[in-house]
C-alpha angles and dihedrals in degrees: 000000000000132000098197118346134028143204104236090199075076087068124090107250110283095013136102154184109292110192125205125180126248131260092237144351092251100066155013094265135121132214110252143183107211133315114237132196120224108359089292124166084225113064131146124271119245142182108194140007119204131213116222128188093188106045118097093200136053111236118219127183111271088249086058096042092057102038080051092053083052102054089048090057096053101046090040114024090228138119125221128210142220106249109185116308109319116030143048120215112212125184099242130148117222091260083055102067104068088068085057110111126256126213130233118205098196099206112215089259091066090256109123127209104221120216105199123184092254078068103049106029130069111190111233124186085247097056126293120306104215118198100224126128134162119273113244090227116049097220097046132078123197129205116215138183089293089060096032090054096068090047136076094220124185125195108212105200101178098050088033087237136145123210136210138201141158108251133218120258120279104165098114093046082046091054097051101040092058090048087061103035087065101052093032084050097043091050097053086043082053090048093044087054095050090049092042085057107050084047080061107045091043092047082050087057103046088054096054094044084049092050088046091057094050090053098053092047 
């Protein structure tokens, strides 16, 4: 993500940086049509999708979410379930996730922003966690970090713009990444601990030597 320039080697090779301007001067939103699963004739009409740098989901109107828990069910046979406030975890295998839905977010100029399953699960050894939650306006969408990581995405804040391009692969570099942050977090949580612990049991001294003091004035 990019607030201003950009490096293009980010790019995939051919493509580029497409700019569309934004819905209003008040936030990092574009004016859209409907959003559609599938490739289905039917889809739900939207007004807006949002673009959010701190959200971990995308959030999808309740009619898509659960068009898309249906077609789950029929091209897997599986059922996914609600886990806290931003994600679903369905059972999958890794063969299984090509039959999962994309999105389509049809922009008012007839170009369309596709959410693909590669965007939204993360394959887990228990089943696939996917990163879909309900929008909290029925007519909005909002594309969070799952979305904004396979695009290279520029906020123009000038021409109150926001820029899109196809990314290059990071899988690799992701996997990896997530394989170090646990250990790496849990380890300074560890260490945290430790230090939060000796604050307290020296804090816990001093005021029992100070109590002793008190006593043997």
């Amino acid at each position: 993500m990019f607030v201003g320039g950009y490096d293009p080697a980010l790019l995939q090779d051919g493509t580029k940086v497409t700019f569309y301007r934004t819905a209003d001067d008040n936030s990092w939103s574009l004016s859209t049509k409907g959003i559609v699963i599938n490739d289905e004739n039917r889809g739900v009409h939207i007004d807006k999708v949002y673009f959010s740098m701190n959200s971990e989901s995308i959030l999808i109107p309740p009619h898509t979410l659960a068009q898309f828990l249906l077609a789950v069910h029929n091209s897997t046979g599986h059922m996914c379930s609600p886990v806290q406030d931003k994600m679903h975890v369905c059972a999958c295998s890794e063969d299984q996730i090509a039959k999962f839905p994309s999105f389509d977010i049809y922009l008012q100029n007839n170009e369309k922003l596709r959410i693909t399953p590669d965007q939204y699960i993360v394959k887990r050894w228990s089943g696939c966690l996917v990163y879909l939650w309900v929008s909290p306006n029925n007519h909005t969408a909002h594309l969070g970090l799952p979305f904004l990581r396979k695009y290279l995405s520029v906020f123009d804040v000038d021409q109150r713009a926001i820029g899109l391009g196809p990314m290059k692969s990071r899988k690799y570099q992701d996997d990896a990444t997530a394989l170090l942050i646990f250990p790496i977090t849990f380890v300074l949580f560890l260490v945290g601990l430790g230090i939060t612990q000796v604050f307290k049991s020296n804090a816990a001294k001093e005021v029992q030597m100070e109590q002793s003091r008190f006593l043997t004035r």
